[in-house]
Structure formats: C-alpha cells, structure tokens
N, C-alpha and C positions, 0 to 999 in steps of 0.2 A: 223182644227179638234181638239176635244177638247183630251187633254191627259189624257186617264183614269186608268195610269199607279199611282199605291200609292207609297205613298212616304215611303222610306226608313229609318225607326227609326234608329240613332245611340246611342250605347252607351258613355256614359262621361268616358272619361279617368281617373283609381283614381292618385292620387298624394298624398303627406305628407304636410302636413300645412307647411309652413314657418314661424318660430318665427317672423320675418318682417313683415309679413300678405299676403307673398305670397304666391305661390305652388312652391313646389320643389319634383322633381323629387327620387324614393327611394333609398338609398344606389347601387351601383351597385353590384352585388356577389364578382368584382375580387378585389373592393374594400376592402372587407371584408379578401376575399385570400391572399390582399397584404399584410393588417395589422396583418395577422396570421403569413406570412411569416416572419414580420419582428420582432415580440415578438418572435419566433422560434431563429431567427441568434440572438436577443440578447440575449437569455439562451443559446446558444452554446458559444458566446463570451465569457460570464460569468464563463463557466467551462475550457473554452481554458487556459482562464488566471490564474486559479488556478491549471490545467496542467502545465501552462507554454509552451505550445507549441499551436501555430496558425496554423490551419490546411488550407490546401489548397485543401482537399476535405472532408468537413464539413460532408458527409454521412459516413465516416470511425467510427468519434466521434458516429454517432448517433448508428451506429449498435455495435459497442465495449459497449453500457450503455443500449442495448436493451435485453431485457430477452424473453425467447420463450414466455411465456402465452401472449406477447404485439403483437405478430406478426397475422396482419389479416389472413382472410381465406386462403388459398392460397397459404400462402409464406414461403419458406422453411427454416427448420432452419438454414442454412448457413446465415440467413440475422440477426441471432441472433447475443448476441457476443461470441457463442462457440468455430467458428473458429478464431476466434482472439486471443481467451483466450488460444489455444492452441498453438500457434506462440509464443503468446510473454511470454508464460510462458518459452520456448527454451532461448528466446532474453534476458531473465531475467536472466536465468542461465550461458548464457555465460558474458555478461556484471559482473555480480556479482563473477565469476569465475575469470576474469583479472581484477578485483577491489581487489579479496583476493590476489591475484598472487603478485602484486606488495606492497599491504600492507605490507603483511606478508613474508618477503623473509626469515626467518629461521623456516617458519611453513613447517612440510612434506606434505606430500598426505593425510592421517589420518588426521589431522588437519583441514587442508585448506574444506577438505569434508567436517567435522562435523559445520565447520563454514556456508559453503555454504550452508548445507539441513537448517540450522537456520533461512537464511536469506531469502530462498525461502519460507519458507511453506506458508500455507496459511494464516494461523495466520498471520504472519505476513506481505504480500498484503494486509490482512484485515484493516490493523491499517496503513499503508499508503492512503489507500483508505479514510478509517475517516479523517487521519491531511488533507488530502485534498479536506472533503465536500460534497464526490461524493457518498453516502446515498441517501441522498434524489432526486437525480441525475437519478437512475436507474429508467428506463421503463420498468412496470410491466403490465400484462393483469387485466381483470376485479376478485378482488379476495377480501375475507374478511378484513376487516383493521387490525386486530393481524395477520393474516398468512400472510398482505402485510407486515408488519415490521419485521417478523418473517425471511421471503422470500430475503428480501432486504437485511441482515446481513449476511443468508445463502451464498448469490452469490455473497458477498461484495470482499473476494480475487478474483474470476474469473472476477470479474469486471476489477479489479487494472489490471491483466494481460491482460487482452483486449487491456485495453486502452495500455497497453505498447505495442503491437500489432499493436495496429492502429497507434502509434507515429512512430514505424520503419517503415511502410508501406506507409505513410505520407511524412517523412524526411528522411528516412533510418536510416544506422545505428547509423550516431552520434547525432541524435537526441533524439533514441530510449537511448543512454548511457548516455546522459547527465539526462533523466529524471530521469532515474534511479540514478545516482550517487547525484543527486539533494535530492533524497528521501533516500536512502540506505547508503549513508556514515557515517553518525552518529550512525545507526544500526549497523552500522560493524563495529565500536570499540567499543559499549556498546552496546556487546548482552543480551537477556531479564535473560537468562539462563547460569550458569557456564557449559563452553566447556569443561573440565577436569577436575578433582581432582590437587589440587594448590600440593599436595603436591610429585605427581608426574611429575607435570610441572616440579618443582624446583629440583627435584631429574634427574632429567634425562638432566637438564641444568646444575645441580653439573658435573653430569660426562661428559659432552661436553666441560665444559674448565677444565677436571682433576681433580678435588675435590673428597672428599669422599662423603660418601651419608650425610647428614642434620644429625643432631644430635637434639633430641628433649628432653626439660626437663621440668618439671614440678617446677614452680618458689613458685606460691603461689596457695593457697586454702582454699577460702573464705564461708563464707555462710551456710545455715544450713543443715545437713544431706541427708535429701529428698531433697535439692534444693539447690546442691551447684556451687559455681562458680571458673573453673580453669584458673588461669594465667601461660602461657606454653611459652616458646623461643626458639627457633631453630638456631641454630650456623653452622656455616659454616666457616674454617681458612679463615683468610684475609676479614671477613666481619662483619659489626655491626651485634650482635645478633638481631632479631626480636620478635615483642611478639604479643601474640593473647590470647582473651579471649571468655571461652564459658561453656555450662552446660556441658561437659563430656571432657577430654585429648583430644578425636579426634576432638570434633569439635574447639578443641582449638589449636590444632598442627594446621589446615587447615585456620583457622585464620591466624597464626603465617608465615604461607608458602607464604599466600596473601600478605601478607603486605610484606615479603622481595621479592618476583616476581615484587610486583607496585613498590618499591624501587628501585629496580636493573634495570628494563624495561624489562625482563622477557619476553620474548615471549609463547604467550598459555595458557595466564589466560584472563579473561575479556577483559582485554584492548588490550592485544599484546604485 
C-alpha cells in the first residue's frame, strides 16, 4: 500500500560561520556569565589591594561601595552601604580613640576630643577615600553625569566608613584597625587644622613644670605703616628665647609660641 503520508519539512539549524570555513555553534549565555563574572572579581581584586585587605566574602566590598539609586526594584536599602557606613563609622571612632590614647599620653579629655572629632569627620574619610581611588569605585543608579560626580564626592566619607565596616565584619577587629592606622596615622600628627591657640598650649605647659607664664616682647618692626611687619620673642627662664613673625603682635606672639612648643615637643599644638 502505497504511503500517502507527506513528508515532514524540517527546518536548517542556524549556526555562526567558522573563521576555518566551518559552523560553529553560538556563544553559550553562561559563557558570557562566566566572562562577566570574572572581569567582576577582577575589579574587586583591584580595589581589595588598594584597601589592602582580601575579603573572604567579596559581597560585603560590593555593598560597602553601593549607593541606593544602584539598587534594583526590590531590594532594600539595607543592601546599600548605609548600614556599613553606620558600624564602621563606631569602628573608626573607637580604633582612632586608642590611636590618640597611646599617642598622646599628656593630652586631657579636652584635647584628645577635639583631636578625635578632627579625625573623624567627614572631610576627612573623604580625602582617605581619594588617596585610595575609591571615587570612581562607587555604584550609582541611572543619573545625569554632573549630579553622577556631584553625587559620587557627596557620599565619598560614607563610602570610607563603609568599607571600614565591611573590613571589621570581614576580618574583625584587627583588621578593621590596621586599616585604619594604615590611613589615619599621618593624619594624627599633622592635623589639617590648629587644635588650640599655641599660646595657650605653652602657657599652660609653663605652668605644669612651674614656670611663670611666657613673657612676650616686641623685638623689631619692619615695613610700611599700612603694612607692617612684627618680629616678637617669648622668654621663658631656663629657655632659648623663641621668635616669630607676622602682620600684627598677636599673630606674631602665636608664631613665636609655635616655634618654642615644636622645639620643646610640647604636647597640644599640631604635632603633639
């Protein structure tokens, strides 16, 4: 009996040309995923070691450097790096607090504070953040290019503290301190800002080994009337006089005080 069953057209398989003149088959998707994946670990590598610290779970880094407007539909802000930012801003202050403790053993409470609020603010996470690169580092959402740069500098301290967040959470505490002392020690003996009036430093270390208070005199005065210039010296028994120069007596005594505090090693001016 004859078959009068039709025959069944198939379709041609498509395929990708082979530079060789054969067919090859097209990219697979997880091919594609693996190679995303793995430019992904190598920009995390990249900021590890400029951190200085190798994370042993690589999603801590990513959300410490994520900013809310990057987070899909869905996902709450806890995935940002707010809650990091809020940890290790604590982790900062304690770590920076036994870093002044042990610097400075003849600073009081008064001191040791106004050195610590210096070393925390933001400003200054900000500019740790810069010597470390981690600007263009931040994950933002979809936003204009001035308000992305704008945006980026804004959340540049919250960033810094993140990541010190994600280092303690990571390696705990001595890793979270090493970062910090890694980045903040040089800060903490040349702060951006004088911590006190130099001439009450040295006044109040006159009278801690018994001294009377400074005596301040006016040596020379130079220059022309609207613009003149005083050279001032400060005496103290049993000490070289010191000298300092400036447009008015004050700001030439407070020169003058500088320079015998950095001489003497003075605790409570710039240096300590």
């Amino acid at each position: 009996m004859k078959d009068e069953a039709k025959d069944i057209a198939t379709q041609p398989i498509a395929v990708e040309a082979n530079p060789e003149g054969g067919a090859a088959p097209k990219t697979p998707a997880k091919k594609k995923r693996a190679r995303g994946a793995a430019k992904a670990k190598g920009a995390t590598a990249a900021v590890e070691a400029r951190i200085g610290h190798a994370f042993a779970d690589p999603n801590l880094l990513t959300q410490a450097i994520t900013h809310v407007s990057a987070l899909k539909s869905g996902r709450k802000r806890g995935d940002s790096y707010q809650r990091l930012e809020f940890l290790g801003d604590h982790v900062l202050g304690l770590v920076v607090s036994d870093m002044l403790y042990v610097a400075f053993p003849n600073a009081d409470e008064g001191e040791l504070s106004k050195r610590l609020a210096e070393l925390v603010r933001k400003e200054s996470c900000a500019d740790v953040a810069k010597s470390l690169g981690l600007l263009d580092d931040i994950k933002l959402g979809s936003v204009g290019a001035s308000a992305d740069a704008r945006l980026r500098k804004s959340v540049l301290g919250d960033i810094c503290e993140a990541v010190i967040g994600a280092v303690y959470l990571d390696g705990g505490y001595t890793a979270a301190a090493e970062f910090v002392k890694r980045n903040w020690t040089e800060r903490m003996h040349k702060p951006r800002r004088p911590l006190r009036d130099p001439k009450t430093v040295l006044q109040e270390w006159a009278q801690g080994k018994g001294l009377p208070t400074p005596v301040y005199r006016e040596v020379e005065r130079t220059g022309p009337h609207h613009d003149p210039q005083f050279r001032v010296a400060v005496d103290l028994p049993g000490l070289v006089s010191a000298e300092g120069v400036g447009g008015s007596k004050r700001a030439a005594e407070k020169v003058a005080a500088s320079v015998m505090i950095e001489r003497e090693g003075v605790g409570g001016g710039n240096d300590g």
